[in-house]
C-alpha positions as CSV (number, residue, x, y, z in Angstrom):
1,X,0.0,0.0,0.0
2,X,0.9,3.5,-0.2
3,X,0.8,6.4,2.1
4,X,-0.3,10.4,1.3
5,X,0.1,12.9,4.4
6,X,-1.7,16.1,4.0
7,X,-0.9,18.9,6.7
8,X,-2.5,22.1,6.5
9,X,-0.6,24.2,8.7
10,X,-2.2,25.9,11.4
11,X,-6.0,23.5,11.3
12,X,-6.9,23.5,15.0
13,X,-8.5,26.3,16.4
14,X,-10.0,27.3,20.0
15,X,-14.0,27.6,20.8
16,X,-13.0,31.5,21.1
17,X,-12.3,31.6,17.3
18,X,-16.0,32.4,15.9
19,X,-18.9,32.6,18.3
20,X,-18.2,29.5,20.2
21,X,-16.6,27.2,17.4
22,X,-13.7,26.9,15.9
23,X,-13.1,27.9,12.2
24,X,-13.0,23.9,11.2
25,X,-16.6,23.2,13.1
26,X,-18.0,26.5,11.5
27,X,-16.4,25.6,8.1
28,X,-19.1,23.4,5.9
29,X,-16.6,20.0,4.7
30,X,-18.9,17.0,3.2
31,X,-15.7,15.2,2.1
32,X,-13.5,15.3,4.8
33,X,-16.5,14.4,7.0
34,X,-17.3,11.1,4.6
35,X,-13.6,10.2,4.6
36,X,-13.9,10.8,8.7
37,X,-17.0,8.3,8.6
38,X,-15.3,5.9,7.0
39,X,-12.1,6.4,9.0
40,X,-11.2,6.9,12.1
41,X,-9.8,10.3,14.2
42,X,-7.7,11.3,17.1
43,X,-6.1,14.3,18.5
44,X,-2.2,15.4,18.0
45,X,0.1,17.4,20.2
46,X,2.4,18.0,17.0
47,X,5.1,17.4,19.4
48,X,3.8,17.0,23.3
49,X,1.3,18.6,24.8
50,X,1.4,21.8,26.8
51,X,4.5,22.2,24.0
52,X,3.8,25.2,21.6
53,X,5.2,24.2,18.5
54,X,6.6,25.7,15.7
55,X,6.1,24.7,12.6
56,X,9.7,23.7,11.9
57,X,10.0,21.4,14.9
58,X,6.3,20.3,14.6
59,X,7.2,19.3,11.2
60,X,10.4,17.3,12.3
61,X,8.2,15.5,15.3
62,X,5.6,14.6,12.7
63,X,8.5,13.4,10.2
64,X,9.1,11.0,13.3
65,X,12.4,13.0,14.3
66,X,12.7,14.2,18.1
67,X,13.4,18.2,17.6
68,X,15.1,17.9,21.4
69,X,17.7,16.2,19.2
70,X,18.0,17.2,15.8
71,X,17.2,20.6,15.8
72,X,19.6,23.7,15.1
73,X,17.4,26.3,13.9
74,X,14.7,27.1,11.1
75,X,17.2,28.8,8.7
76,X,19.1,25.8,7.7
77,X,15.7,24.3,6.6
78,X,14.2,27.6,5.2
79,X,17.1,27.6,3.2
80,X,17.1,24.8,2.1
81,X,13.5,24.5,0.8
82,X,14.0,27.7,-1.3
83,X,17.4,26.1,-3.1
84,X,20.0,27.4,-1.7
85,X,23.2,25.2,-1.8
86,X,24.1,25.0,2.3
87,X,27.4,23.5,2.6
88,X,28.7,22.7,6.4
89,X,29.4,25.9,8.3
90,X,27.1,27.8,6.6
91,X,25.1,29.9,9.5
92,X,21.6,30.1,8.0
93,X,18.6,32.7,8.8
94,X,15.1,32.7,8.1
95,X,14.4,36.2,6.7
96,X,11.3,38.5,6.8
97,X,11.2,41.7,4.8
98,X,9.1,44.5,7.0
99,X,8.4,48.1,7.4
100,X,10.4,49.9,9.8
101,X,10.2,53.7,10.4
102,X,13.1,55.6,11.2
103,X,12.5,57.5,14.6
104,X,16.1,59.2,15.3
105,X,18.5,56.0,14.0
106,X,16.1,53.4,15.7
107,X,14.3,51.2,13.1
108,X,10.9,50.8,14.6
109,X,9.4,47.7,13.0
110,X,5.3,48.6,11.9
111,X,4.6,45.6,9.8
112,X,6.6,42.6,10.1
113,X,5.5,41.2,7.0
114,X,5.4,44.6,5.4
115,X,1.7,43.8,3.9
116,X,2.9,40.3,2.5
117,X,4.3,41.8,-0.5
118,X,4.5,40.3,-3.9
119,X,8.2,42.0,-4.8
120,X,10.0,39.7,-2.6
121,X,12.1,38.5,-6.0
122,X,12.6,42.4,-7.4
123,X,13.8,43.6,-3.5
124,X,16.3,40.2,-3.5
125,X,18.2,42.1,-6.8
126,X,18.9,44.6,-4.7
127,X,20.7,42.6,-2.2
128,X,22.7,40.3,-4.3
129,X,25.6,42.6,-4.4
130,X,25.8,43.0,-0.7
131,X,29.4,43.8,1.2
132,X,30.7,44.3,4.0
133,X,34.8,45.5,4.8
134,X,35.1,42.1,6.3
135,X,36.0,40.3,2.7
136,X,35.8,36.5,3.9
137,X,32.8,36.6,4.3
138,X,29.8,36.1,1.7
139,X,26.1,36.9,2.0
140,X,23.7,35.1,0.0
141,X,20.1,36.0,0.1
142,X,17.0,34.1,-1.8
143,X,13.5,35.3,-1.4
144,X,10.8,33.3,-1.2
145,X,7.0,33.4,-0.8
146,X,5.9,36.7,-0.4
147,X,7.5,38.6,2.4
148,X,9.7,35.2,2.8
149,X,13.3,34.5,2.6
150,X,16.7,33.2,3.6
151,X,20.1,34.1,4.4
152,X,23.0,32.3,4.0
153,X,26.4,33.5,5.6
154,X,29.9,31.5,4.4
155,X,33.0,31.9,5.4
156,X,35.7,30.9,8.4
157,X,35.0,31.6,11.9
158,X,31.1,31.7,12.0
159,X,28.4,30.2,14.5
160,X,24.3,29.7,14.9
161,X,24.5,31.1,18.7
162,X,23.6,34.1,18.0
163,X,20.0,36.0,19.0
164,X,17.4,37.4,16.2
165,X,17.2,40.9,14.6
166,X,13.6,40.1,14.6
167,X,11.8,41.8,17.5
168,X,9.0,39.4,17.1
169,X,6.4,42.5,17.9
170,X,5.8,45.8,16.0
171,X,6.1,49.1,17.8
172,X,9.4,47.5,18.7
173,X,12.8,48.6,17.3
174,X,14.9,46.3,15.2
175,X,16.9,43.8,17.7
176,X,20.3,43.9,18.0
177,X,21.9,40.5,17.5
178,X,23.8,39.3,20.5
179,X,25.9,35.8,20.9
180,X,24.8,33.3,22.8
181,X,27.6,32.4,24.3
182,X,31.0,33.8,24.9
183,X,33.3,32.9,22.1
184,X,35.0,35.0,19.1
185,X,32.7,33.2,16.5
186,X,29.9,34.2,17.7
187,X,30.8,37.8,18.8
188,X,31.9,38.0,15.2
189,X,28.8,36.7,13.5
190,X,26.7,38.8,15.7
191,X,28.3,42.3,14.4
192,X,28.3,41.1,10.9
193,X,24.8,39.9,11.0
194,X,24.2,43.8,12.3
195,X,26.2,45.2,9.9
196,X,24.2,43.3,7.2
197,X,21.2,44.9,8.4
198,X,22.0,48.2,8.7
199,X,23.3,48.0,4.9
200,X,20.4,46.3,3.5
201,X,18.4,48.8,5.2
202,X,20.3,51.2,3.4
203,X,20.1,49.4,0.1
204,X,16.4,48.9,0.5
205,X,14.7,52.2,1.8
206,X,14.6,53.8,-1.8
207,X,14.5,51.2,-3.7
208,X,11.9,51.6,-6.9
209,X,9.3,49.1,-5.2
210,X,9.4,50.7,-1.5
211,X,8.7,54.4,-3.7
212,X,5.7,52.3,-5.7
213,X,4.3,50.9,-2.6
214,X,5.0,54.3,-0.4
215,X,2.8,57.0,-2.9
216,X,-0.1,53.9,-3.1
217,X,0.1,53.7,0.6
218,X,1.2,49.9,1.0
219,X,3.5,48.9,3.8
220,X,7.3,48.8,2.4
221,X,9.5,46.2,2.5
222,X,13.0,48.3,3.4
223,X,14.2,46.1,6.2
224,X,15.1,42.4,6.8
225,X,14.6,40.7,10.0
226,X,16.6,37.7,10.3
227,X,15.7,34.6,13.1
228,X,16.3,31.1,13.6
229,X,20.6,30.7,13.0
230,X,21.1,27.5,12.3
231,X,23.6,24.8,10.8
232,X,21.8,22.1,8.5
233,X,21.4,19.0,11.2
234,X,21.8,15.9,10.1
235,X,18.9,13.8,9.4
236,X,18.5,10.1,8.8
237,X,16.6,9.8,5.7
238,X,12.4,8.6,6.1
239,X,13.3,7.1,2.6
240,X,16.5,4.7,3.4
241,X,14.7,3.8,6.4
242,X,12.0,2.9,5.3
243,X,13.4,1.8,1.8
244,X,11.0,3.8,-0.1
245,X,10.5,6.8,-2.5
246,X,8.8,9.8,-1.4
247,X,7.4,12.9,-3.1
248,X,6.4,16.5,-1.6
249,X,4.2,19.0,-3.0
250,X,4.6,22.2,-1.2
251,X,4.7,25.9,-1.6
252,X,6.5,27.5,1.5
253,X,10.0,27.0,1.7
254,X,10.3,25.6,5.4
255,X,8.3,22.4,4.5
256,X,10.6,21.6,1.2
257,X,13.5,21.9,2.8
258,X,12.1,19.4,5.9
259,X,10.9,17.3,3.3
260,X,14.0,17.2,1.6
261,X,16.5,16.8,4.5
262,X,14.1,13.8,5.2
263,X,14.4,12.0,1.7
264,X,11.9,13.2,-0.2
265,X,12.1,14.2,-4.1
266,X,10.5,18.1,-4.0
267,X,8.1,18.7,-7.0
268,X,7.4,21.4,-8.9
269,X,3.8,22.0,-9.3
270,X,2.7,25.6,-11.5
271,X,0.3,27.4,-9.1
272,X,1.2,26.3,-5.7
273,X,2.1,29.2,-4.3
274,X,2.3,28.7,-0.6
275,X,-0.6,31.0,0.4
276,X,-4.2,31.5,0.3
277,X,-4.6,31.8,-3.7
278,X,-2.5,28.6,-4.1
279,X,-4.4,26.0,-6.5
280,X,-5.8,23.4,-4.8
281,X,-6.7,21.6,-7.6
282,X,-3.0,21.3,-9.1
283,X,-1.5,20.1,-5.8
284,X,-4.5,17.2,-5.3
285,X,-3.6,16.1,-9.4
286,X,0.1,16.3,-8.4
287,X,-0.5,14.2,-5.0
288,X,-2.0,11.4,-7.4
289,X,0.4,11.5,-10.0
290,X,3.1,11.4,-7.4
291,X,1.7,8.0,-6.2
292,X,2.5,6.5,-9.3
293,X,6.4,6.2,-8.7
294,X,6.2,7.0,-4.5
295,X,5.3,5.3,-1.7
296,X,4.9,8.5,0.4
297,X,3.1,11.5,-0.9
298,X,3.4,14.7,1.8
299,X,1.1,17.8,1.2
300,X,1.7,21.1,2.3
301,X,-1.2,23.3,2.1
302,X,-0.4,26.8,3.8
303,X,-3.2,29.0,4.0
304,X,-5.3,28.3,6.7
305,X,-2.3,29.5,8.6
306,X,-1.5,32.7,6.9
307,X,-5.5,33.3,7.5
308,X,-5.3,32.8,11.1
309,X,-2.2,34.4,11.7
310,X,-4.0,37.7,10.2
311,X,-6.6,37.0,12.6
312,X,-9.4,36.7,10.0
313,X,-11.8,33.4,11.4
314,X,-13.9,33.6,8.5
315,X,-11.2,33.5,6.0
316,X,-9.7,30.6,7.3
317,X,-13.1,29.1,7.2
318,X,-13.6,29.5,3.8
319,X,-10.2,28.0,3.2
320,X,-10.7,25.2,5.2
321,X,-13.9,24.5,2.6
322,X,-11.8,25.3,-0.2
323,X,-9.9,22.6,0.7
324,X,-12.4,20.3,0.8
325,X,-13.7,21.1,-2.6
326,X,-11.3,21.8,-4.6
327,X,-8.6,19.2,-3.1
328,X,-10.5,16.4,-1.5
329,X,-13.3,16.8,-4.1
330,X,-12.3,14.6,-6.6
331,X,-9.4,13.2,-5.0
332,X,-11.2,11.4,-2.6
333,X,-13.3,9.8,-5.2
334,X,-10.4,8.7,-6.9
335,X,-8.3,7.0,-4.0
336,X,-8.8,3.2,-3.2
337,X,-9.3,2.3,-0.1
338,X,-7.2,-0.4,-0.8
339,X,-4.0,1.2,-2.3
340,X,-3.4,4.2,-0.2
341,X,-3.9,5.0,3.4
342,X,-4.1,8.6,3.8
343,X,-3.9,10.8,7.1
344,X,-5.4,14.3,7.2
345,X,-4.0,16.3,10.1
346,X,-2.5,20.3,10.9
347,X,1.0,20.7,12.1
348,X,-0.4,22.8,15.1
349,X,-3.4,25.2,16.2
350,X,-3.5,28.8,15.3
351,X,-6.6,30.3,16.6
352,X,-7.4,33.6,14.9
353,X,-8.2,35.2,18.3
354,X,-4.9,34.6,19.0
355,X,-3.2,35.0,15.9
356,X,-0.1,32.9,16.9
357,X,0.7,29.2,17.5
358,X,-0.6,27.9,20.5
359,X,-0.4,24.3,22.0
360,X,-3.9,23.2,21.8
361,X,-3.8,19.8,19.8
362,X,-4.9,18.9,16.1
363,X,-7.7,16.9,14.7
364,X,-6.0,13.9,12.6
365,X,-7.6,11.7,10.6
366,X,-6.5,7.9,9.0
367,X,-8.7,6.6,6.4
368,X,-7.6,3.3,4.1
369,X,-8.6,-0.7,4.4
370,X,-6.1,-1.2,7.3
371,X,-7.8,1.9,9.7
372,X,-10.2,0.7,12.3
373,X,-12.9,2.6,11.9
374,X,-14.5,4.6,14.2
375,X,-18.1,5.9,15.1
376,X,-17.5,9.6,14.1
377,X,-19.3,10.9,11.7
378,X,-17.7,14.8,11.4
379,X,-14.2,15.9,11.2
380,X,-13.2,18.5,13.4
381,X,-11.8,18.7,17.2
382,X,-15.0,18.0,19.0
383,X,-15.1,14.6,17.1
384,X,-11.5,14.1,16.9
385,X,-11.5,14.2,21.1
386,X,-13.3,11.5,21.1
387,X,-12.1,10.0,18.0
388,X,-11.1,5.7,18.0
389,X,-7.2,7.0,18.2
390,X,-7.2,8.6,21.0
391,X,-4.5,11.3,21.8
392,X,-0.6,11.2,20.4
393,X,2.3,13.2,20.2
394,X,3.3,13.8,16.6
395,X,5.3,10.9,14.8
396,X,2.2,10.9,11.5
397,X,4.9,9.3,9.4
398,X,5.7,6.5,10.8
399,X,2.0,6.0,12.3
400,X,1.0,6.6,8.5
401,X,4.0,3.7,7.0
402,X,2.9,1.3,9.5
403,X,-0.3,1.0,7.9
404,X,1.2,0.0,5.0
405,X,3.4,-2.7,6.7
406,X,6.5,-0.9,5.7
407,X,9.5,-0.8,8.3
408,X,11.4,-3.2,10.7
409,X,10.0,-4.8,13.5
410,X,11.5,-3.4,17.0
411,X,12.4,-6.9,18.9
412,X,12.1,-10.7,18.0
C-alpha cells in the first residue's frame, strides 16, 4: 500500500475563534466528514502537549524525528527549501522583509511582514551585491513566498548562537543581534549579522518598489529581520529507512526543505504558491500522480495559517472548505481504499483570536482498508476528542507507514 500525508498548517483552532466554534466546526466540509465516517480520528500534540510548536519542529516530530535532538534552527531548513546550496558551516537565517520607520536611528518595526508583499524576487536584486569591509565573508540572500526568505552566511570563523534581529512585535525597534555564548565566533557573526542589516536597510529604503508601494500607501518592504541561526542538522533519511521513494508537494519553503533533509524528491507544481490563492486543484492532481512512482506523498497546504495568523476566522473558514472542494473533491473519489492510506491532520493550532501558534492539539484523521474505523461521523476537534485513536504526540509518518506494513519490526 501507499501512504499520502496532508498537513495544513495551522488546522486547530479554539471555541474562542468564531462565536463559540472553531473555524474547522464553522467551516461546511462533506468530504472530509465522509472520509472521517469511514475512517477513524484522534487528536495530536504536534510534538507533546502543553509544547507550543513551531512549525519547523512540529514538522520534524511529525516526520518521526525528536526536535530535542535534531534541531539547530529554522534557517538551515528555510534555506534549504528555497534552493539554496548549504554546505557545512554555513550559519543560515530565516528572513522576513518589514516596514520599519526611522524615529532618530532606531528602526521601529510597523509591519513585520510589510503587507505580504508580492516583490520579494525584485527587492532580493537589490541585495545580491551586498558587502561588507570584512571580505571573507559572503552573504547570500534568496527570497521566497511573499514577504519570505533566507540568508546564508559563508565563510571561516562563523556560529548559529547568536539572537534574532527580529523583535518578534511591532512598535518594537529592530533587535540587536547578541551571541549566545562567549566565544570569538559568535561575537563575530553577531556584528556582521548587524552590519548586514543596517546595509540592507540602506540598500532597501529607496528602492523603486518601496517608492511604488510608499505613494499607493502599501506597507514597504526596506528592512530584513533575520531569526532562527542555524547549521543544516543531520537527518536520517524517512526514505532509506524505510526503503522507499517519497514525493512533496509544497509551496512554502520551510516544509521543502524538511521534506527534503528527510528524503523526499520536492516537485514542482505551476500554481502552488504557498498562500491563500495557491491551486488546490494542481496540488491534489500532483498528489495522485506522485503515487504513481512514490510510496509516500506529503502535502503542504499553507493558508489556513496565513489566515489565522492575520486573525481573519472567516477567512480561514472558507479555506478550510476550499480545501475540501477543490482538493478532496475529486481526490477522494479517486483514492482506493485499498492502495493508499491517507492521514489528514494540521501541524499545530493557530486560533485567529490569538493570531499565533498555540499548544492546543490537532484533529487527525486515518482513512484506508487497514484503519479501524471509528463511530465519528464529522471531522473537526470535537469529534476528533473523542475519536477511535485517541491522543498522540506527533510521529504521523511513521504511524502513516505502519499501515502500510512498511518498516522493521522493534524486537524478535
Amino acid at each position: 500500500m501507499k501512504a499520502m500525508l496532508v498537513i495544513a498548517d495551522g488546522l486547530g483552532g479554539r471555541p474562542t475563534d468564531w462565536n463559540g466554534a472553531t473555524c474547522l466546526e464553522q467551516a461546511e466540509t462533506p468530504h472530509m466528514d465522509r472520509l472521517a465516517r469511514e475512517g477513524a480520528l484522534g487528536l495530536m500534540d504536534p510534538i507533546a502537549p502543553g509544547v507550543r510548536p513551531g512549525s519547523d519542529t512540529s514538522h520534524l516530530s511529525i516526520f518521526g524525528y525528536d526536535p530535542a535532538e535534531v534541531y539547530t534552527g529554522r534557517g538551515a531548513f528555510e534555506a534549504l527549501g528555497i534552493g539554496l546550496n548549504v554546505r557545512g558551516g554555513d550559519v543560515c537565517f530565516r528572513a522576513n522583509f518589514a516596514t520599519v520607520e526611522d524615529t532618530g536611528g532606531d528602526l521601529i518595526v510597523r509591519d513585520r511582514r510589510a503587507g505580504r508583499l508580492a516583490e520579494g524576487q525584485e527587492l532580493a536584486e537589490a541585495l545580491q551585491e551586498l558587502t561588507l569591509n570584512d571580505g571573507d565573508v559572503s552573504f547570500t540572500f534568496r527570497a521566497s513566498t511573499e514577504h519570505r526568505g533566507a540568508l546564508v552566511l559563508r565563510g571561516p570563523g562563523l556560529s548559529a548562537e547568536v539572537t534574532d534581529s527580529d523583535p518578534h512585535e511591532e512598535g518594537k525597534p529592530v533587535a540587536v543581534c547578541k551571541p549566545q555564548r562567549e566565544s570569538d565566533e559568535a561575537r563575530r557573526t553577531a556584528e556582521l549579522v548587524n552590519a548586514f542589516s543596517r546595509r540592507a536597510y540602506e540598500l532597501l529604503r529607496d528602492h523603486p518598489v518601496n517608492r511604488a508601494r510608499r505613494q499607493q500607501g502599501k506597507p514597504e518592504g526596506n528592512v530584513l529581520l533575520l531569526r532562527g541561526a542555524a547549521v543544516m542538522p543531520h537527518l536520517d533519511a524517512v526514505t532509506e529507512q524505510y526503503r522507499i521513494q517519497g514525493s512533496c508537494i509544497a509551496g512554502g519553503a520551510l516544509y521543502k526543505g524538511v521534506a527534503g533533509a528527510a528524503g523526499l524528491t520536492v516537485l514542482d507544481v505551476p500554481g502552488v504558491t504557498g498562500d491563500l490563492k495557491t491551486d488546490l486543484s494542481a496540488k491534489a492532481q500532483a498528489a495522485e500522480r506522485a503515487l504513481e512512482s512514490s510510496q509516500l506523498v506529503f502535502v503542504h497546504i499553507k493558508g489556513t495559517d496565513n489566515a489565522a495568523h492575520d486573525g481573519e476566522a472567516e477567512e480561514k473558514s472558507r479555506f478550510i472548505e476550499r480545501i475540501d472542494k477543490e482538493f478532496f473533491g475529486g481526490l477522494a473519489d479517486r483514492l482506493s481504499r485499498g492502495d493508499v492510506v491517507l492521514c489528514f491532520s494540521g501541524d499545530h493550532s493557530t486560533p485567529p483570536a490569538v493570531g499565533e501558534h498555540t499548544a492546543d492539539p490537532v484533529p487527525a484523521l486515518f482513512w484506508g482498508a487497514p484503519i479501524r474505523r471509528d463511530a465519528c461521523e464529522k471531522f473537526d476537534e470535537i469529534a476528533a476528542g473523542a475519536g477511535g485513536l485517541g491522543r498522540f504526540s506527533g510521529r504521523l509518518v511513521p504511524q502513516l507507514l505502519g499501515y502500510c506494513d512498511l518498516g522493521g519490526k522493534f524486537g524478535a
